[in-house]
Each structure stands twice: as structure tokens, then as C-alpha cells.
C-alpha positions in Angstrom: -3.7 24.5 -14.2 -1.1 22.6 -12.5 1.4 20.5 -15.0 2.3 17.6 -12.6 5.0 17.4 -10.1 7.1 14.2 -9.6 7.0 12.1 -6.4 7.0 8.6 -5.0 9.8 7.8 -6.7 10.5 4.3 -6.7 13.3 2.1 -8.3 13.3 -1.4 -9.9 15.4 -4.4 -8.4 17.5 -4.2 -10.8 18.3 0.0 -10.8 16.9 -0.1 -14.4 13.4 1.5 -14.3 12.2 4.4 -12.1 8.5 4.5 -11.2 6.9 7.6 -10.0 3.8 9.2 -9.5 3.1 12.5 -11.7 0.5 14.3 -9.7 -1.7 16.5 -11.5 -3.7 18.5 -9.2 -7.1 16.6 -9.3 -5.9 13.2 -10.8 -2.7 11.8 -11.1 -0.8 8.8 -13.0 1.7 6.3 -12.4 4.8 6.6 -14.9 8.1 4.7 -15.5 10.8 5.8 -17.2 13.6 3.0 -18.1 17.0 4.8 -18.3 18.2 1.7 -20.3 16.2 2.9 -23.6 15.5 6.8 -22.2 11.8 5.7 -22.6 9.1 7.2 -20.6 5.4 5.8 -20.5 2.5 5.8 -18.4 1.2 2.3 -18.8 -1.7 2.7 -17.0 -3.2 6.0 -16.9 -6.9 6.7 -15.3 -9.1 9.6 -14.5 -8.7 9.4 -10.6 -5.4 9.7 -8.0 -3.3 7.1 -8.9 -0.7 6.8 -6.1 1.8 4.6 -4.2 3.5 2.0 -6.8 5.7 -1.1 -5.4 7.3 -3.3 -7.7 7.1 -7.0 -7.9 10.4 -9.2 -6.8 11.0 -10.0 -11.0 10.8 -6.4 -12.0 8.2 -6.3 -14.6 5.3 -5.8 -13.1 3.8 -2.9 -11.2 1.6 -2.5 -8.3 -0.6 0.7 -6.7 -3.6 2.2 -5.0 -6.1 3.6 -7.6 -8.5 6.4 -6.0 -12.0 7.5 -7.6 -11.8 11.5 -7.8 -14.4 13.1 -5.9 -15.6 16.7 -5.7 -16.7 16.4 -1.9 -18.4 19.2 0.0 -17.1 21.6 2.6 -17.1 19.1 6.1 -18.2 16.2 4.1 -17.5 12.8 5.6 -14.2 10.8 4.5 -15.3 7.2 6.0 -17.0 7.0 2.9 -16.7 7.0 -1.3 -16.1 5.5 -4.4 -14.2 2.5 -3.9 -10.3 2.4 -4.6 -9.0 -0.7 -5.7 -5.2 -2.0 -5.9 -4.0 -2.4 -9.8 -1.2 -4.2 -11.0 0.5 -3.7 -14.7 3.1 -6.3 -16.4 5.1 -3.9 -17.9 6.0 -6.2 -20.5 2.7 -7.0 -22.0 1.4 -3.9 -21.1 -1.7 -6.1 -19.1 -3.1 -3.8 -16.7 -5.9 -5.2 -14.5 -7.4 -4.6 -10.5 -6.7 -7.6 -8.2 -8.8 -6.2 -5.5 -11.3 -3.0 -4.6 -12.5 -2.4 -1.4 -16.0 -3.0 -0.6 -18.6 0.1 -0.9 -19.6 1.5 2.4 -17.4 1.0 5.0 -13.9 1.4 4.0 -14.6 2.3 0.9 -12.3 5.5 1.4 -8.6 4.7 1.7 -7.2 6.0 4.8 -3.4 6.1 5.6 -0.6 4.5 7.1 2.5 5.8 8.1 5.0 3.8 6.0 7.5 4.4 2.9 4.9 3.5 0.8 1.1 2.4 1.4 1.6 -0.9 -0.1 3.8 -3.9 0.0 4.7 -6.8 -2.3 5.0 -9.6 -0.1 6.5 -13.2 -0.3 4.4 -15.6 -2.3 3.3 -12.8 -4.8 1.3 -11.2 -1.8 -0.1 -7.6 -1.5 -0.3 -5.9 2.0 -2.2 -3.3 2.1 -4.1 -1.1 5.1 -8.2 -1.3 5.2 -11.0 0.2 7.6 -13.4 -1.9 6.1 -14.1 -2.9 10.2 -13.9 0.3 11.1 -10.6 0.0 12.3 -7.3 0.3 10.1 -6.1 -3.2 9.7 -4.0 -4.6 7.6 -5.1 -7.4 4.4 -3.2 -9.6 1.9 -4.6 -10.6 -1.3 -2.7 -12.9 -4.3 -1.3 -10.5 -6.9 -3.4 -13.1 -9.1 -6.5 -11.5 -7.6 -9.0 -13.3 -4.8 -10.4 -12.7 -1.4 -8.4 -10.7 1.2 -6.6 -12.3 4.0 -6.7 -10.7 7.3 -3.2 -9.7 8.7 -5.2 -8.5 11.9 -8.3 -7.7 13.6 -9.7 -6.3 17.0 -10.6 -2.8 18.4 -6.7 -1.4 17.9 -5.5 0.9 15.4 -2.3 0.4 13.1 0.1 3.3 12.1 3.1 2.6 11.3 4.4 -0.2 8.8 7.2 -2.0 7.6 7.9 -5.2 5.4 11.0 -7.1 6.6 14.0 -7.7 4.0 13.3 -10.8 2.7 9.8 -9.8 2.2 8.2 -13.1 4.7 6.6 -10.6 7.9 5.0 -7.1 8.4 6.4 -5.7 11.3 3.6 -2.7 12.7 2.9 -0.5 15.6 -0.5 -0.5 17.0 -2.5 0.1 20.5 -3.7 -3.6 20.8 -4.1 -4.7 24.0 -2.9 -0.8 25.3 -5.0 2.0 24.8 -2.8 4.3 26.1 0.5 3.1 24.1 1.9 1.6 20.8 4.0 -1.0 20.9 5.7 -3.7 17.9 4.2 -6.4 16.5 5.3 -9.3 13.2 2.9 -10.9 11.5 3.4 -13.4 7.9 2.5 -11.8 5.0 0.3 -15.4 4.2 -1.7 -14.4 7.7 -1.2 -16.4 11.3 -1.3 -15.0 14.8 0.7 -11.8 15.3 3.8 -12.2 17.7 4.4 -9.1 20.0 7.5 -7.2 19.3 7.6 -5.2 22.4 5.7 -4.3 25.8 6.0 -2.7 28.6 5.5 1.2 29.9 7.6 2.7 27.2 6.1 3.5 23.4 7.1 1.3 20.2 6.3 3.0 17.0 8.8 4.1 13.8 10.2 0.2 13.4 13.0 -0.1 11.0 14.2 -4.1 10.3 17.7 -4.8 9.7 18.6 -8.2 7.4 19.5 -9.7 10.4 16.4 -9.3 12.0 
């Protein structure tokens, strides 16, 4: 049986705490160790893949994706399955509780992104996160306090690749809308509004990286 591996390793704002996610083989937990105390804990430890933390902006409290373990079939559809949810812990009071799970049906099955992580903690205590519940990858927001998701954006266009600018106000993404054919750039407020196009044109956008001046 496999023991765990290390990975997704994240760090606190303050350098203090290291998050990380101990895969297991057929589940997997999110831990933190605190190199202030040499204490290591998993504060919120399930039976499915537990993947992806971000922290919060204050440093005590802990968001990621939580997956329901499947045994699916050879050739067995992945639109579908148990829906994952988004959890967040308060590291100090231990409260652990979800703040949103996907609908059953359609995009019930998480489905990737290309980003650091899968995640973002937003300005105004908002989580970004990626969801097919149209059938399309999109990307939502939802109050770390829990509630309805906002859409980020919506049409006939996939999204791939993500970033969160510095000061944590946009999502910057690459996505075919409006050009089958290519990717290009768009920024979008992490409360919702109309995307602004980033780039255009014959040539390709994807990969965006945003400096603090940006």
C-alpha cells in the first residue's frame, strides 16, 4: 500500500505554516505543519481526494477542493459523479465546514484548469474556482461565508489557463471566446462584471503571468 507522498505545497502569508497535500493512493488529506511549534496536523481529514489548498489573506484559515472517491469502470464516463465541494478550515478553532458543492449531474465531476493551483482566494473573502456545470469550464465565485455562485463567465468557450492578479481584485484567463481557432487573454473581477479582453488578433494568448504593476 502506498504511504503518502508530499505535494502541493503551499506556504502561509506570513512563511509560518506549510500546507500540503499527503496523497495516499486512493484518498488523500490536506496537512499543515507550523515550523513555529514543529507541529504537524491534518485538520480536516476525509475519506475522498482532498486536493489543492489556498490560504486566506489573514492566515488562519484554509481553503480546498474535496473529491468523492469512486471505483469507476474501465471507459466509464468522467462528466459525471459524486459531487465535490470546496471546504474551508479556521485553523484556529479547528471549524471545518463546505461553503459550496457542485450540483449533481452536470458538473458534478471536477475537471481541471491549468493554473498553480485550482483555486483562488479572492478579494472580499471570494473563492474562484473552475465549473462545467454548463457544460463548458467556466469560472464561479462564491463568499468564503458560503452562498450561491457568482458567474465569472459564460458562453460556448472553454477556459484553460488561470491566474489571480497580485492584489487579489481580477482573474486574468485564456479562453477561445469569440475564436474557435485561438486563445487569447482576458480580466475579469473576482465580485463578477463583464470580462475585458486582454488580447486579439492572429497570434495565440495563453500561459498569463501578472506582474504588481499590472
Amino acid at each position: 500500500p502506498k504511504r503518502g507522498g508530499a505535494e502541493c505545497l503551499r506556504w502561509s502569508p506570513d512563511g509560518k505554516k506549510l500546507a500540503f497535500v499527503s496523497d495516499r493512493g486512493d484518498h488523500s488529506f490536506v496537512g499543515v505543519y507550523d515550523r513555529t511549534t514543529d507541529r504537524l496536523r491534518y485538520p480536516d481529514p476525509g475519506v475522498g481526494e482532498d486536493r489543492d489548498p489556498v490560504w486566506g489573506p489573514d492566515g488562519n484559515r484554509l481553503a480546498f477542493v474535496r473529491v468523492p472517491h469512486e471505483e469507476d469502470p474501465a471507459y466509464a464516463s468522467d462528466r459525471t459523479a459524486q459531487p465535490w465541494s470546496i471546504r474551508v478550515v479556521n485553523l484556529d478553532t479547528d471549524e471545518a465546514r463546505t461553503v459550496w458543492q457542485a450540483d449533481s449531474g452536470r458538473g458534478s465531476a471536477f475537471q481541471y484548469i491549468q493554473a498553480e493551483n485550482q483555486i483562488f482566494w479572492g478579494a472580499e473573502n471570494r473563492i474562484v474556482f473552475p465549473w462545467e456545470k454548463t457544460g463548458w469550464r467556466q469560472l464561479y465565485s462564491v463568499p468564503v461565508e458560503g452562498g450561491a455562485a457568482t458567474a465569472l463567465s459564460s458562453g460556448a468557450f472553454e477556459i484553460q489557463f488561470v491566474t489571480m492578479t497580485p492584489d487579489r481584485e481580477e482573474i486574468v484567463y485564456a479562453s477561445n471566446e469569440n475564436d474557435l481557432h485561438r486563445r487569447h487573454l482576458w480580466r475579469v473581477p473576482v465580485t463578477g462584471g463583464p470580462p475585458t479582453p486582454g488580447t486579439s488578433g492572429t497570434g495565440i494568448g495563453w500561459g498569463p503571468v501578472v506582474t504588481n504593476e499590472s
